[in-house]
N, C-alpha and C positions, 0 to 999 in steps of 0.2 A: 312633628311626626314621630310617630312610634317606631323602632328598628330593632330587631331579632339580635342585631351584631352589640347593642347597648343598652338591655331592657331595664336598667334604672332609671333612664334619664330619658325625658324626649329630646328628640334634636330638631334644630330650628334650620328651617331653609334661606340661603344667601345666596344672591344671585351672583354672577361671574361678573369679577371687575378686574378692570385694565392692571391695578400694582399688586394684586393680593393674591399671596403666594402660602401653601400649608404642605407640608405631610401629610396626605395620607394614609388614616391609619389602615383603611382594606389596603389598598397595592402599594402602599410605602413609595411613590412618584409624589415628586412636588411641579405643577407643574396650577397655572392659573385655571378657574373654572367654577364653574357652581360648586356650592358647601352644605354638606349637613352636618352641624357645630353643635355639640353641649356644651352651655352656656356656663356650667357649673362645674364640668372635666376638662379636661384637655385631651380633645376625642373630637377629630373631624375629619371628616370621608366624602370624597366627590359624588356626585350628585350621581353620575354614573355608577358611581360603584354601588351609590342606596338602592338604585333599582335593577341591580341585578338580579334575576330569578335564583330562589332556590334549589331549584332542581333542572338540569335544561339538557338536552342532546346538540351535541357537537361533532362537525365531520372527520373528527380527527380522532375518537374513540367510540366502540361499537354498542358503549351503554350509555344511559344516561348519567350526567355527572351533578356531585351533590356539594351545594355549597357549605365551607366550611369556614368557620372567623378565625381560626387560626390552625393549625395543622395538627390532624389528629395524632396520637401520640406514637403511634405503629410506623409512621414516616418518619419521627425522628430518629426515633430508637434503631432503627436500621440506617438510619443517612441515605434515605432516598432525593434525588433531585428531580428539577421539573421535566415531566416526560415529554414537553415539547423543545425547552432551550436547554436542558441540559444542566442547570446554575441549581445552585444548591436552594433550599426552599426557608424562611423567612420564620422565626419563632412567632413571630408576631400577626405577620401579616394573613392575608384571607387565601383560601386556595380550592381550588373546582377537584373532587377528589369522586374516583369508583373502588368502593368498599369490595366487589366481586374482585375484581383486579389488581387491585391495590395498585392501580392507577391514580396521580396527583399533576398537579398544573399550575403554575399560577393562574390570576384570574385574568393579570392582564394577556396573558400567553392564549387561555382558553379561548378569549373574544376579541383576539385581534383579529380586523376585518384584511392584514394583509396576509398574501399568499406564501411570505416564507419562500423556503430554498425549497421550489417546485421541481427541481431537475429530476428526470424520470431514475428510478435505482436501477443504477448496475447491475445485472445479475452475477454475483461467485458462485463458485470458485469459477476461474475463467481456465481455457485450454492454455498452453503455451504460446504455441500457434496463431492464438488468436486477440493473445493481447495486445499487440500492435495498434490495432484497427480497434479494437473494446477501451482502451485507456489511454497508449499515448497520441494518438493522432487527436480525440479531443480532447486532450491535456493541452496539447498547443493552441486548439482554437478557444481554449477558457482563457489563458495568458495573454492572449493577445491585445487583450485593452490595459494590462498592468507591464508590460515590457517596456523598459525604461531604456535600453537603445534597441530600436526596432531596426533598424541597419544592421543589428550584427557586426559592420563590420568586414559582412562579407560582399565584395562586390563580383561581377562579370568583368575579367581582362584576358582578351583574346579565347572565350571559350572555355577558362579557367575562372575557380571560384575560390576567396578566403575564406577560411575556417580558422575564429580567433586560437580555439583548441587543436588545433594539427600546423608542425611546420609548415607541410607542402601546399599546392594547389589542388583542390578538385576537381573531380569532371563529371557530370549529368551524364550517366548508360543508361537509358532505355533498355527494358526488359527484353525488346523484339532484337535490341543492336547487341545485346549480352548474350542471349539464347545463339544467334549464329559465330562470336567468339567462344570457344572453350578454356580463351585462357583466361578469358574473364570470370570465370567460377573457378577454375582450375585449385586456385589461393586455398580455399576450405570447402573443398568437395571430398567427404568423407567416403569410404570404401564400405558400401554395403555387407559385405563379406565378414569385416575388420569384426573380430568379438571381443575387442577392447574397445566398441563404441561405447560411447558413451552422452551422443545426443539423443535431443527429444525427436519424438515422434509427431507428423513425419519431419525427414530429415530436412534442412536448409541447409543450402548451400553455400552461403553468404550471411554474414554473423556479423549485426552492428556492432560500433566499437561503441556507440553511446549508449543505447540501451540492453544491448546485449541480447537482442532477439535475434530470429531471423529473416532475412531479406528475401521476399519470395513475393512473385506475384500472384496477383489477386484480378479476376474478373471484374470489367467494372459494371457498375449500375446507373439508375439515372441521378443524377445530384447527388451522388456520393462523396464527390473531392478525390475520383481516383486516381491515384499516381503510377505515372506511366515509367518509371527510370526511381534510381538512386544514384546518390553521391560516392565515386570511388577517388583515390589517390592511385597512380601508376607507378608511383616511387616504392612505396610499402605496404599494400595491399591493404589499406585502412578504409572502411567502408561507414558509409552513414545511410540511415534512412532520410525520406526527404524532411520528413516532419521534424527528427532528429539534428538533423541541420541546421534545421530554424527555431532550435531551441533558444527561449529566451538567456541571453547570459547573468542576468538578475533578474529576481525576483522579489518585489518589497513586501509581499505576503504569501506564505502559504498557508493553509487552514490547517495540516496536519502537524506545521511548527508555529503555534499561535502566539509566539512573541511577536507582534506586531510592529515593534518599532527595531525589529532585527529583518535584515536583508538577506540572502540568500544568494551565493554566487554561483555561474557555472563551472566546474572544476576537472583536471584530468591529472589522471595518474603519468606517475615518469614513466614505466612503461608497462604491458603485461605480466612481467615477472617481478616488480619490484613497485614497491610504492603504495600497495595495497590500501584500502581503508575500509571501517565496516560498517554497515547503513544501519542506524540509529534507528530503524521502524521493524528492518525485516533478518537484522542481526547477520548478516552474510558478507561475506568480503564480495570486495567492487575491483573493478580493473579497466573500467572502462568510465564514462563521462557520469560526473555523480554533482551537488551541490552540494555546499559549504555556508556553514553559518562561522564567520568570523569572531564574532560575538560569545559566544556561546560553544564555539566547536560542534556544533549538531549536522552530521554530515546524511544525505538521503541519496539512494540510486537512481535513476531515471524511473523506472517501473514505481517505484513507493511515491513517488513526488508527484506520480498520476494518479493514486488515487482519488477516486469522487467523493463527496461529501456523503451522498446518500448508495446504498448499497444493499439490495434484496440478495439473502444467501441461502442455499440450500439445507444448508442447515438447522435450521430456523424458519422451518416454510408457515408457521402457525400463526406471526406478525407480519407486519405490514415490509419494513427495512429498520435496518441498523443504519445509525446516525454518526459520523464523526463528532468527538467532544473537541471545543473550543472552547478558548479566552478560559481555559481552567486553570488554577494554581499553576504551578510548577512542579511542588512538592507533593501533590495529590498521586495515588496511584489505584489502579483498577486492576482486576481479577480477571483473567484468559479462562474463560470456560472449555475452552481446548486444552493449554497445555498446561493450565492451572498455576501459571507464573501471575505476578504482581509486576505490572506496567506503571511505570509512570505516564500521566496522561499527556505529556509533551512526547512522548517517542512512540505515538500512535495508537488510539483505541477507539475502536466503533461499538456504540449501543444499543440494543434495541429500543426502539421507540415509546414501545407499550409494555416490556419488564427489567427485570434486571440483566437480562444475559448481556456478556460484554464478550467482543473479540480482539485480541491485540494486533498490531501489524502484521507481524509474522507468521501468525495461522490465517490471517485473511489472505495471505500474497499466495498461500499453495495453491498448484494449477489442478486443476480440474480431475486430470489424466498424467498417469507418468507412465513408463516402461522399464523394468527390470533390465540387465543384461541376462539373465539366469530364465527370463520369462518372456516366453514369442507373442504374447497380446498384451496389450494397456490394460492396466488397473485403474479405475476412478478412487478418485476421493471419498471415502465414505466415511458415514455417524452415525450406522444403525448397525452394525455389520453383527452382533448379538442376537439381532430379532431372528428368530426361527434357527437359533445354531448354538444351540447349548456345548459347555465345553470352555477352555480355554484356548485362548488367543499366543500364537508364536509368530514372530519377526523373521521370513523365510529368509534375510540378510543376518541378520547378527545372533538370532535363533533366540534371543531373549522375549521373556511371555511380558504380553500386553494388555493395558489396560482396555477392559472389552468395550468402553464406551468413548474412550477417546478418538477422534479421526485417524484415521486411518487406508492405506491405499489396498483395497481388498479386492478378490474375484471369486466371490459363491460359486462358480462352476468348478473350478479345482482347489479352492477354498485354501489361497495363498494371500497370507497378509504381509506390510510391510510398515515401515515405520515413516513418516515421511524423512527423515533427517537419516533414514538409511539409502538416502536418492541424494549424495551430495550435489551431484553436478547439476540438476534441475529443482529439489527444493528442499534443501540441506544448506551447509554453511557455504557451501562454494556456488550455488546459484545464478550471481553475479559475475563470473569469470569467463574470460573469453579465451577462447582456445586455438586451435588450428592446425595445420598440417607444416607452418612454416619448422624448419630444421637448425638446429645449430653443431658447431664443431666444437669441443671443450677438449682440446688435446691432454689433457692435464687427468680428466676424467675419464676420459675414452673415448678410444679410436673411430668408434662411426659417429655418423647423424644423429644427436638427439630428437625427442619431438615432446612440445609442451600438453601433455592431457591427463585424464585421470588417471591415475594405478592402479589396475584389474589385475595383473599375471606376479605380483611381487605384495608378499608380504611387507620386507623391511625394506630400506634404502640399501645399495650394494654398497657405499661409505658411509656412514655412520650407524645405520642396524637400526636406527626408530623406524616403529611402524610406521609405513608408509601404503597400504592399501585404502584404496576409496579414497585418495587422497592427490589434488596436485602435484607432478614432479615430471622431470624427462624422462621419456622413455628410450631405447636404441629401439632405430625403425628394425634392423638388420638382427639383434638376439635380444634376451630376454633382460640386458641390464638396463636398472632402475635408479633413478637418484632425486631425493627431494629436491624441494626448494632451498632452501637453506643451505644444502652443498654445493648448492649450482652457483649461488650468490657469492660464493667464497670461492669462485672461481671463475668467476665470471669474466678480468681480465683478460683470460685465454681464450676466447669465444670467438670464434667466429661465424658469420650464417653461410651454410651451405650453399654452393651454388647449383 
């Protein structure tokens, strides 16, 4: 036979036999089967792959794709990889390519008859509020055929439960048995009033220590999996979601850490003030239950270790979803078309399917909606904030001018922009920090009640003079002195907690 892919030579057909094994040269697979062989090169290509059409429509791209015998040169010259798996594409090998698009594929990608990772995308940015219920509740039921002790560890004794991550015992509240205690929220029930808050909207009352959300009920529905109660400690006010309880304590794969022959453990800080670590996806210090690569050092927060594979973002409403990249080098890194940083592709990056735009971790985790303290409505997330507003852009927080196309938390009716990373405590570098109303005594410091939250009313620290605004530190409930972290640790022996 005659073939387009080798017009010197004709090649001769062989039929598939039990020990005979080749390269081939279209999809570079060695694997047994029919042959088309020149006799005279060393040039041979499965029988499938001789009959593949040159031109064909596939569900997975909205033009026809054209077949090509080796990749045209526009794909290399840029390092484009396959827009279905993601892997870099083959000098040699054949590949199904759309010249409007400048869309490529391999061929065996283009005609594989399996479904692939089907799971429906995520839609971002998500609310704060509501990523509980959006990521980790089904983060737990993906886990649950790779948890390597499904016990946990934690058993039922006398009504009390183990948590390998907390000294004490727990106990199952029911939301209806909590609503009629008030000391059972009492622990982080913030003061509406208070204009040094500094939680999201709206408020919870109750603040996991694993993921660092908040604990709020939910109405339920039918077949939902809804939960009636959470996990609390009576000793220190340490609270779990239920899902969060049943975190797997290993993990032997996760997709956003694609070392696959590295484990992944469950891990917890010494305590809220000290111990800290920073999540290797979404760059923010943790304080509450985070994993650990031993191996590697690669440490992830609850919320980044739920991300999904496949992910539909507002941002990008013009493709289909962005894709997590796996099994890539190590040393490989990619471009944040938000904050224009260079990722490596092990500390999290999502792609679009059908071009080049790529998002890294830490612009895909921002929430939806945030709230100013300085501003009485929610700001969304926005990528267009330019369109129809000529003029430059100012950061109503740090007053410094912004790039007009990068995301950004804007409100066109009073036309107040802000920076996301000037929202430390919901999606800035402190994100992951848990906070509360609990008090301490630092005689050594000062005479009243500390309290662990952000610093809105003090410039500097009242001991050491670094700036300390928008930033972790204690406060005194009773005047206006302020002290970082750092001083409080150096003094920490004299503490006591408030009664």
């Amino acid at each position: 036979m005659k073939h387009p892919s080798h017009p010197q030579h004709d090649l001769r057909f062989s039929k598939e036999t039990r020990w005979y094994t080749f390269p081939c040269n279209a999809c570079g697979a060695t694997v047994k089967g029919g042959s088309c062989t020149c006799t005279l090169c060393d040039y041979s290509i499965h029988q499938r792959c001789a009959l593949l059409p040159l031109s064909e429509d596939f569900p997975h791209h909205h033009h026809a794709l054209s077949l090509a015998f080796s990749p045209p040169s526009v794909y290399l010259k840029f390092g484009f990889d396959c827009g279905i798996c993601s892997k870099p594409l083959s000098l040699i090998h054949w590949v199904y390519h759309c010249s409007l698009c400048r869309y490529v594929v391999h061929i065996n990608c283009a005609t594989s008859t399996e479904d692939g990772d089907k799971t429906p995308a995520t839609k971002f940015p998500i609310a704060i509020e509501e990523m509980y219920e959006e990521m980790i509740r089904p983060f737990i039921k993906r886990q649950k055929a790779q948890i390597l002790n499904p016990d946990h560890d934690n058993h039922n004794i006398s009504g009390k439960y183990k948590f390998s991550k907390h000294p004490h015992d727990l106990t199952f509240t029911t939301f209806s048995s909590a609503s009629s205690s008030p000391l059972s929220h009492d622990p982080y029930k913030r003061d509406e009033d208070d204009e040094d808050d500094f939680s999201n909207i709206p408020k919870s009352e109750l603040i996991c220590d694993g993921c660092t959300l908040g604990i709020h009920e939910r109405k339920q529905t039918d077949g939902d999996g809804y939960e009636s109660g959470y996990m609390s400690c009576d000793e220190c006010k340490y609270f779990l979601h239920l899902s969060c309880f049943n975190l797997p304590l290993e993990i032997p794969s996760l997709p956003i850490h694609p070392l696959k022959d590295h484990n992944i453990t469950l891990q917890n800080v010494d305590s809220k003030l000290t111990g800290w670590i920073e999540c290797d996806i979404c760059n923010s210090k943790v304080n509450g239950l985070y994993y650990h690569c031993t191996i590697c050092r690669f440490n992830i927060d609850i919320k980044c270790a739920s991300l999904p594979n496949n992910i539909k973002h507002a941002s990008h409403p013009r493709h289909e979803y962005f894709m997590l990249i796996k099994d890539r080098n190590i040393d490989d890194v990619s471009f944040c078309v938000n904050c224009n940083m260079y990722k490596l592709t092990r500390m999290g990056h999502f792609k679009c399917i059908t071009c080049r735009i790529g998002v890294c971790g830490k612009c895909m985790m921002l929430p939806a909606r945030n709230k100013h303290r300085l501003e009485n409505h929610l700001l969304s997330l926005t990528y267009d904030a330019y369109v129809n507003r000529p003029g430059d852009f100012y950061c109503s927080s740090c007053e410094n001018q912004m790039h007009p196309r990068l995301w950004m938390y804007h409100c066109r009716d009073c036309d107040q922009s802000f920076h996301p990373e000037c929202f430390p405590a919901t999606s800035g570098e402190y994100r992951n920090i848990i906070y509360g109303t609990e008090q301490l005594v630092i005689s050594s410091i000062h005479d009243h009640p500390l309290r662990f939250q952000i610093i809105t009313s003090k410039k500097r620290c009242d001991l050491c003079r670094f700036e300390l605004y928008d930033a972790p530190g204690l406060q005194c409930a009773s005047c206006f002195f302020a002290v970082c972290i750092s001083c409080t640790l150096k003094h920490m022996g004299d503490a006591n907690k408030a009664i």
